[in-house]
C-alpha positions as CSV (number, residue, x, y, z in Angstrom):
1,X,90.5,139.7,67.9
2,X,90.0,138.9,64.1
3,X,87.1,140.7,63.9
4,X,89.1,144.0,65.0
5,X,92.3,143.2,62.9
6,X,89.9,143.1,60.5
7,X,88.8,146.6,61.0
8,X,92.8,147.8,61.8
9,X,93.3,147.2,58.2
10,X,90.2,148.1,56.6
11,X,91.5,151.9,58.7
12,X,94.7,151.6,57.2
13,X,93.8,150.5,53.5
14,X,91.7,153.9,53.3
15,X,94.7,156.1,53.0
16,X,95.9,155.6,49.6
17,X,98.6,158.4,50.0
18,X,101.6,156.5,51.2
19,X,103.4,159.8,53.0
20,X,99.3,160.1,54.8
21,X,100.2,156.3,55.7
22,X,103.7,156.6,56.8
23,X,102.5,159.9,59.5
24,X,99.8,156.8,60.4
25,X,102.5,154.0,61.1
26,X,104.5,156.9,62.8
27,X,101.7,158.3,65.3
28,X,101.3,154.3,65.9
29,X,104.5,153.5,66.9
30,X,105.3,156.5,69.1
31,X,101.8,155.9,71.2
32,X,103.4,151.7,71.3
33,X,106.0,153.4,73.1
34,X,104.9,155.0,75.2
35,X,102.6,152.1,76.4
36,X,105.4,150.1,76.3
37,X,107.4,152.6,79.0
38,X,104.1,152.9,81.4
39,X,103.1,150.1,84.7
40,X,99.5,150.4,82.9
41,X,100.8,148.0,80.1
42,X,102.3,145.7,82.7
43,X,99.0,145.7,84.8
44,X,97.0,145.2,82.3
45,X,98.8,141.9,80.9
46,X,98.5,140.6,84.7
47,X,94.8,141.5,85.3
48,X,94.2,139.4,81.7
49,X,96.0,136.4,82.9
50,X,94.6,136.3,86.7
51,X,91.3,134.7,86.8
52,X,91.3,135.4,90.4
53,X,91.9,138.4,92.6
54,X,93.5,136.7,95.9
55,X,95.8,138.2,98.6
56,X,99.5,137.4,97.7
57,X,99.8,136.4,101.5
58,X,97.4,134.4,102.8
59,X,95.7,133.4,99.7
60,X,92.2,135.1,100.5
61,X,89.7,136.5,97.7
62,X,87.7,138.2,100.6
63,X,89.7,141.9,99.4
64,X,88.3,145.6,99.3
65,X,89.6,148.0,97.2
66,X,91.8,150.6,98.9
67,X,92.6,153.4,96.8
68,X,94.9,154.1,94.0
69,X,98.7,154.9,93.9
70,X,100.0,155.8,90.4
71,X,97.7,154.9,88.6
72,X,97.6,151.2,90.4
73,X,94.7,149.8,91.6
74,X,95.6,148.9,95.7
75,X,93.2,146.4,97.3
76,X,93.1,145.7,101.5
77,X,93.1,141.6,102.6
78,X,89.8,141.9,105.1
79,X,91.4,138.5,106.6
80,X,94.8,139.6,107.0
81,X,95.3,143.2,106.5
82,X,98.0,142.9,104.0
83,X,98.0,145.9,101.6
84,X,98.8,145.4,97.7
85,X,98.6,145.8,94.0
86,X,97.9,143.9,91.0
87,X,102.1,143.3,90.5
88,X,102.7,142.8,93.9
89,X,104.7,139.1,94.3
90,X,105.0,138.9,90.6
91,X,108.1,139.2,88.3
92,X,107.6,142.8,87.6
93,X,107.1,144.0,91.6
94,X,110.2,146.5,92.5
95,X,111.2,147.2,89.2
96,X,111.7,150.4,87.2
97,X,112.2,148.0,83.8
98,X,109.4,149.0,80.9
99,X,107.3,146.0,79.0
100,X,109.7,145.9,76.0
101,X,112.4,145.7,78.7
102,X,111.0,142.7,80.7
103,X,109.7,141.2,77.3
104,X,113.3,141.1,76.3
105,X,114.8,139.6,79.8
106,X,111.9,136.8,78.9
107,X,113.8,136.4,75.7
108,X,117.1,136.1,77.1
109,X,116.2,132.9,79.4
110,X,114.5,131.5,76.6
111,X,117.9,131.6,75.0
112,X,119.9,131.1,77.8
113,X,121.9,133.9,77.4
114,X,124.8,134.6,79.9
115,X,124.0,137.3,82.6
116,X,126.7,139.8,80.8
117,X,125.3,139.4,77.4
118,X,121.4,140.1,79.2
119,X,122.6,143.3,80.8
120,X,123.8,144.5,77.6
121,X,121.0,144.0,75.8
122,X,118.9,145.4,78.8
123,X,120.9,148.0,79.9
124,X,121.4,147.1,83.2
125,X,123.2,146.1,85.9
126,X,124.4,142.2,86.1
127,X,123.1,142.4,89.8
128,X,119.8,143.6,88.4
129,X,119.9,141.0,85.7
130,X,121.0,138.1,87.7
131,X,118.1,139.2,89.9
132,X,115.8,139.4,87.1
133,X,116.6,135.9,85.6
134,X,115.9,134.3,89.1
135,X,113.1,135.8,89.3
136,X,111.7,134.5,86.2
137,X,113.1,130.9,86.7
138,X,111.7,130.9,90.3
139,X,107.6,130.9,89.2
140,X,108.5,127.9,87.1
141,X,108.3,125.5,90.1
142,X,104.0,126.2,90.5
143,X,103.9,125.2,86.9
144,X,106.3,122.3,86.8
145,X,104.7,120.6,89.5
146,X,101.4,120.7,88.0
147,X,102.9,117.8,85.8
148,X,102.3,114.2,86.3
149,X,103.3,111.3,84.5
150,X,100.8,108.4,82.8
151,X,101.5,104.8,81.1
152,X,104.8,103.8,80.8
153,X,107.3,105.7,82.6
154,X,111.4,105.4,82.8
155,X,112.6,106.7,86.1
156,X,116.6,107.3,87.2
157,X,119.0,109.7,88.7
158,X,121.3,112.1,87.9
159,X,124.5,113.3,90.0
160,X,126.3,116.5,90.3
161,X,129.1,117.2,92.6
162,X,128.3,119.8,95.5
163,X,128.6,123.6,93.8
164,X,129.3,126.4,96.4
165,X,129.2,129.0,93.3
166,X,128.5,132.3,94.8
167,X,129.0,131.1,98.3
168,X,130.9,134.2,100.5
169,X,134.4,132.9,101.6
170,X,133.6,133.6,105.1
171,X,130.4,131.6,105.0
172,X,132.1,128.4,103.4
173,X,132.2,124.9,104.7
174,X,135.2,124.0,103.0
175,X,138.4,125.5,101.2
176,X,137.8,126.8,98.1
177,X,138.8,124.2,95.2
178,X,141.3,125.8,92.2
179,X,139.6,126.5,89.2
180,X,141.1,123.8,87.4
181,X,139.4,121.5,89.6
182,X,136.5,119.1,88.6
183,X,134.1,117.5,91.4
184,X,135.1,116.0,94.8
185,X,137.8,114.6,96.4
186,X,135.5,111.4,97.1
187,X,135.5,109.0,94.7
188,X,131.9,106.9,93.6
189,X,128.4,108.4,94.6
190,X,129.5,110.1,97.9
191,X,127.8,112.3,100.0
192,X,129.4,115.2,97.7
193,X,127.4,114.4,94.9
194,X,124.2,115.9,94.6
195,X,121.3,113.3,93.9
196,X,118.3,114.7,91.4
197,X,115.3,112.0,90.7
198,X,113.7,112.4,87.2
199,X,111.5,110.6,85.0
200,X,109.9,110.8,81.9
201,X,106.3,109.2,80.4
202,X,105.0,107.8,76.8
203,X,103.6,111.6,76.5
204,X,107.4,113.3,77.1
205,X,105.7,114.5,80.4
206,X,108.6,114.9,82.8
207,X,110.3,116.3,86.0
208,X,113.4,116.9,87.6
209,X,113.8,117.1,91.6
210,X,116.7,117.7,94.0
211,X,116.2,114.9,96.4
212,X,119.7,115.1,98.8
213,X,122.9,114.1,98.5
214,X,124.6,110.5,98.1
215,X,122.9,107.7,96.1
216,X,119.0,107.3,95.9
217,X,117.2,106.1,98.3
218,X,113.6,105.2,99.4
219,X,113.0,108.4,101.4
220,X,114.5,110.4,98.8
221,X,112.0,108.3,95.9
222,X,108.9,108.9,98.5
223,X,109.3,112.5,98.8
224,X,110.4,113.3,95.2
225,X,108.7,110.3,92.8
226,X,105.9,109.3,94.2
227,X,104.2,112.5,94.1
228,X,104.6,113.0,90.2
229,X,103.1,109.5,89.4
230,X,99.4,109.0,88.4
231,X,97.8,106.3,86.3
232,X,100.5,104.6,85.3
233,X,101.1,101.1,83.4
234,X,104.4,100.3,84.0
235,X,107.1,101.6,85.5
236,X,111.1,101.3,84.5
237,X,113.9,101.6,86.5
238,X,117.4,100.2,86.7
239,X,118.5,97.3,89.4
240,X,118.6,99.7,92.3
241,X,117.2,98.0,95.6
242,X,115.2,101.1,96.8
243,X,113.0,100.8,93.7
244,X,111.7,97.4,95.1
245,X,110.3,98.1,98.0
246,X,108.5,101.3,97.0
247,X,107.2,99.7,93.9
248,X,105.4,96.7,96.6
249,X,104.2,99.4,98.7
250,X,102.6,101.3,95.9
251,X,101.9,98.5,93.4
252,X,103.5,99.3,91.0
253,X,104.2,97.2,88.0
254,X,107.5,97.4,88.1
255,X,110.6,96.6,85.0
256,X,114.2,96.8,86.2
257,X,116.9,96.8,83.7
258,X,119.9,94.8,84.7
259,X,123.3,96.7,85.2
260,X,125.2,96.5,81.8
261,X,122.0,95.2,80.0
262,X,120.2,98.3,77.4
263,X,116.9,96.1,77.6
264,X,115.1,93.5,79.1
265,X,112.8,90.3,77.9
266,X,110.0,92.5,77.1
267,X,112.5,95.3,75.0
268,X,111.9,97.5,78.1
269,X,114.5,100.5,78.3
270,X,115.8,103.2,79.6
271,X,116.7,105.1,76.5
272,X,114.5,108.3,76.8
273,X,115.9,109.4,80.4
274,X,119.0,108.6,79.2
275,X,118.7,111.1,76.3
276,X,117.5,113.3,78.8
277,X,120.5,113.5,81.0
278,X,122.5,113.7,78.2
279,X,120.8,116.8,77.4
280,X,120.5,117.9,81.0
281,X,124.5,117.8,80.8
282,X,124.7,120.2,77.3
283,X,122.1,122.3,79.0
284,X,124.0,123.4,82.1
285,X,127.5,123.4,80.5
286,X,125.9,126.9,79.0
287,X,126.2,128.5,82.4
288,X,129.7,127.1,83.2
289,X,128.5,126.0,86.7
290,X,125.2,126.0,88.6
291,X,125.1,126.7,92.6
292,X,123.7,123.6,94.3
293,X,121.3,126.4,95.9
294,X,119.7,127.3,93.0
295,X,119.7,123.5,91.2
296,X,116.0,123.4,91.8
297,X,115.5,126.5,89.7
298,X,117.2,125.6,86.8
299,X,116.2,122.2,86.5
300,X,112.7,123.9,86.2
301,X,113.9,126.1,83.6
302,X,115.0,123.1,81.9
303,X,112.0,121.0,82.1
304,X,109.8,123.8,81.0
305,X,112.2,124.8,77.8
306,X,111.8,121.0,76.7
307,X,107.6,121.8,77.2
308,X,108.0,124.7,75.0
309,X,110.2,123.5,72.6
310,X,107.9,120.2,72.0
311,X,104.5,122.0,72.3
312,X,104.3,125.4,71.0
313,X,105.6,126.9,68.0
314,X,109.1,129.2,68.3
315,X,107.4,132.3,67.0
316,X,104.8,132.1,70.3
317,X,107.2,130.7,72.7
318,X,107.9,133.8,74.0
319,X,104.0,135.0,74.5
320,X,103.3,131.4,76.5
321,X,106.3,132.0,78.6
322,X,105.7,135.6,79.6
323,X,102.0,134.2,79.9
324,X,102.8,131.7,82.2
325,X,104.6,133.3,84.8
326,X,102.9,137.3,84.8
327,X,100.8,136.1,87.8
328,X,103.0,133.5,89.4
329,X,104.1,134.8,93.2
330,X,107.9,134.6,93.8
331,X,109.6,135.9,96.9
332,X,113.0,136.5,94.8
333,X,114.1,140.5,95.2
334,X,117.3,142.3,94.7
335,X,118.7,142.2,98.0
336,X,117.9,138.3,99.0
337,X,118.8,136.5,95.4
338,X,122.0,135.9,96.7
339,X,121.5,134.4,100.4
340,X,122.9,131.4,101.3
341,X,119.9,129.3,101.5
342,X,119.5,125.8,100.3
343,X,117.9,122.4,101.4
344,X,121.7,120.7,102.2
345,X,123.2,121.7,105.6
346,X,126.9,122.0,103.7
347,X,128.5,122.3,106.9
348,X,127.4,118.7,108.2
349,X,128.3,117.5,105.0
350,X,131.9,118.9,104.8
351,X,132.3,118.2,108.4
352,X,135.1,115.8,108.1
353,X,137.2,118.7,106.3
354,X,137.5,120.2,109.6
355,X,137.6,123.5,107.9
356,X,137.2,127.1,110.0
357,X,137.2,129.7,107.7
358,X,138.8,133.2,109.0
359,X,136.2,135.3,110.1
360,X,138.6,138.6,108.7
361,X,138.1,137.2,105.2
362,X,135.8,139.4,103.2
């Protein structure tokens, strides 16, 4: 790349006419746009990033070619007979958006712009870019995942009250709360509150996980902890019970900070999860209230934000995002962003409400 940068500008220097090298910075930018309007840009950036060709459904390399269809190369799965392209599954499948365009809708999560704001500067829909930003935030869980913590590692919870943003009124498991309203009407850790495990290493290595509803527990710290734990040292927590017994199953050495206490004997703390939640509470106050059913997502946006943020330089953030997801499979399209799905059966939990809503409501 230097070596040819080197040449670019060893072109350009030769024109010593300055309206000569103005036609040459115009010719330039008119063939940049129109790269920047074509698939073949698009493709290109995913073939450099995939270090694999595999079938987007089964997960096969054993492929054939199959044609081309707009200039796309289409390739046949031998083991499942699924038919597809190089965008197909990624970010930029069923989409008319251009490379600047998607470049841009990359720069708008980064900043965590609202949806309104995005579609402006798009010129879009907000369907399209509510659709869009999901389908960003959704390859963020592969890469998230791929995290584990080492050493010394603080671990706690954080609780949101149940959010049925988005939720149809005829699909709702309870009536709808005024807008003036703030969580539920249970007091304490209920089983209205939303309960997300997280945790944080030496190395700022960290995750964030939906884990159910009502206060932590050791199914919830099995499923949800235990996974993102490798060679640790020690491990802190606060005084809760289910701690214990998970930390003599696994062996872990474990430090529990007494309620009311900021340290223990040994100066052990809590202090860098609780920074995080703090900023976990700033960071979603930006979108004036998240939908339980998409929690995960931007609790992955989150987590990765902080990576970029403490890793790479702001100039590049955008190229390491963008190169990050290109390849990443999500199943996130225009017509299903909005269904009702989630990992909470909201009718069990707002059972006691007795609450029927009218199926004439629209």
């Amino acid at each position: 790349m230097a070596d040819q940068s080197r040449i670019f500008f060893g072109t350009i220097m030769k024109y010593s006419n300055v309206d000569e090298l103005r036609e040459v910075i115009k010719e330039l930018n008119r063939e940049l746009e129109l790269l920047e309007k074509s698939k073949k840009a698009i493709c290109n950036m995913v073939l450099n990033e995939k270090q694999v060709l595999y079938c987007p459904k089964c997960g096969s390399i054993n492929i054939n070619k199959n044609g081309k269809y707009n200039g796309r190369q289409n390739y046949l799965c031998k083991d499942c007979n699924r038919k597809f392209n190089d965008l197909t599954n990624t970010i930029f499948h069923h989409t008319h958006l251009t490379y600047k365009q998607l470049e841009q809708a990359i720069g708008c999560v980064i900043n965590l712009f609202p949806i309104r704001k995005m579609a402006k500067i798009l010129k879009i829909s907000t369907k399209t870019a509510f659709t869009l930003r999901h389908k960003i935030i959704s390859c963020l869980k592969s890469i998230n995942s791929s995290f584990k913590l080492h050493g010394n590692i603080e671990l706690d919870e954080y609780y949101l009250s149940i959010n049925l943003k988005g939720t149809r009124p005829k699909n709702m498991p309870r009536f709808s709360k005024k807008r003036t309203s703030h969580g539920s009407r249970k007091r304490g850790i209920s089983n209205h509150k939303v309960c997300v495990t997280s945790g944080i290493d030496e190395n700022d290595n960290m995750f964030f996980e939906v884990a159910g509803t009502s206060s932590v527990t050791k199914e919830m710290i099995k499923n949800t902890v235990i996974p993102r734990i490798s060679d640790f040292k020690k491990i802190i927590t606060d005084c809760k019970s289910s701690y214990e017994d998970i930390a003599i199953r696994n062996n872990w050495n474990l430090k529990q900070i007494k309620s009311g206490a900021y340290t223990d004997d040994e100066n052990n703390n809590l202090a860098n999860i609780n920074s995080l939640h703090q900023q976990l509470t700033l960071y979603l106050s930006n979108f004036r209230g998240v939908s339980t059913k998409h929690l995960q997502e931007y609790l992955d946006l989150f987590c990765f934000l902080k990576y970029l943020n403490w890793t790479i330089e702001y100039d590049d953030q955008l190229k390491e995002f963008k190169n990050k997801i290109c390849t990443k499979n999500t199943t996130i399209t225009y017509k299903n962003v909005c269904n009702n799905y989630s990992i909470f059966d909201f009718d069990k939990i707002y059972a006691d409400y007795n609450f029927y809503p009218s199926k004439t409501t629209t």
